[in-house]
C-alpha positions in Angstrom: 74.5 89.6 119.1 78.0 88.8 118.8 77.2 85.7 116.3 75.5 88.2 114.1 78.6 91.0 113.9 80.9 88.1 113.1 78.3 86.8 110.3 77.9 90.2 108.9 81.9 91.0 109.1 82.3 87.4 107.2 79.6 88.3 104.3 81.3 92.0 104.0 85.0 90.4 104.0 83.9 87.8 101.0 81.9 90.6 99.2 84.6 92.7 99.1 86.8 89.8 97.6 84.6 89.1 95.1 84.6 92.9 93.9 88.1 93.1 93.7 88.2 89.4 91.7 85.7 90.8 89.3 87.8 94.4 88.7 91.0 92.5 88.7 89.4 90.2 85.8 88.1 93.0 84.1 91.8 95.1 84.1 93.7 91.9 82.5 91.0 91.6 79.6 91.6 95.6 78.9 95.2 95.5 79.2 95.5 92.6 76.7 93.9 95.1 74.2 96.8 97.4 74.6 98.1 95.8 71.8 95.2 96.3 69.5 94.7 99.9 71.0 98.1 101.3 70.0 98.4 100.2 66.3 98.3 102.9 63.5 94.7 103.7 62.6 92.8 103.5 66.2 91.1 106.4 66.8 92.2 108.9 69.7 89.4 108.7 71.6 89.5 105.1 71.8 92.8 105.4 73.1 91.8 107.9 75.6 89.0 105.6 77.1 91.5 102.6 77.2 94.2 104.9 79.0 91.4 107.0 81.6 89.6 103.9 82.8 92.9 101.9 83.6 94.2 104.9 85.6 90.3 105.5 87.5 91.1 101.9 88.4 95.0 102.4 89.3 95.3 105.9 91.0 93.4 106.4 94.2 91.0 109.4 93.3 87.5 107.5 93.4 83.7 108.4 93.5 83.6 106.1 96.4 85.9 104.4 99.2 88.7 102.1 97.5 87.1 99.2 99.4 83.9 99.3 97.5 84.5 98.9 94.0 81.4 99.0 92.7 82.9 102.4 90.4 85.9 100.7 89.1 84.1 98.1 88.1 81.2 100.2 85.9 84.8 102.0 84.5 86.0 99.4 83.6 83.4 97.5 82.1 83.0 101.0 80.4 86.2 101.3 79.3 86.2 97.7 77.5 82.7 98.0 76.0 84.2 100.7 73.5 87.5 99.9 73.1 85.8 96.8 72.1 83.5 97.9 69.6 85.2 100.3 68.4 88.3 98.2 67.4 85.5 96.1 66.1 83.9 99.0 64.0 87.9 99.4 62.8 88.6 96.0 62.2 85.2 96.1 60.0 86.4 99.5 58.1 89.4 98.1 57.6 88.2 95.2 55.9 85.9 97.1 53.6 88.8 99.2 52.4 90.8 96.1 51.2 
């Protein structure tokens, strides 16, 4: 019985690790948008989603425990979806208008 604790603390420890590698990868690809995000022209709300899913992820207010990050993860992927298409979209606009 013993065996099967340790087995199941083992598989919890390296699921856990794997969720934080996968936010962590997810938080670097947004912040190298802040770049993109803050130039003249991006619309508010797109710098609203870029600003509230980085501080879901940061501040310790969560939908669930900080060791399950199963909700920072669907932020962030969130968050990143449309900043990325709509920088796209604006990127696009812009090129029209030249």
């Amino acid at each position: 019985m013993e065996s099967l604790w340790t087995t199941f603390g083992v598989v919890a420890v390296v699921v856990v690790a794997v969720l934080v590698l996968v936010a962590l990868f997810l938080a670097i690809k947004l912040v190298r948008k802040h770049r993109q995000v803050h130039q003249p022209g991006v619309p508010v709300p797109t710098k609203a989603a870029y600003w509230v899913s980085l501080a879901y992820t940061v501040f310790p207010f969560d939908l669930l425990p900080d060791p399950v990050y199963f909700d920072d993860i669907v932020v962030l992927t969130s968050g990143l979806v449309y900043v990325s298409r709509s920088l796209t979209k604006k990127a696009r606009d812009d090129r029209r208008a030249s």
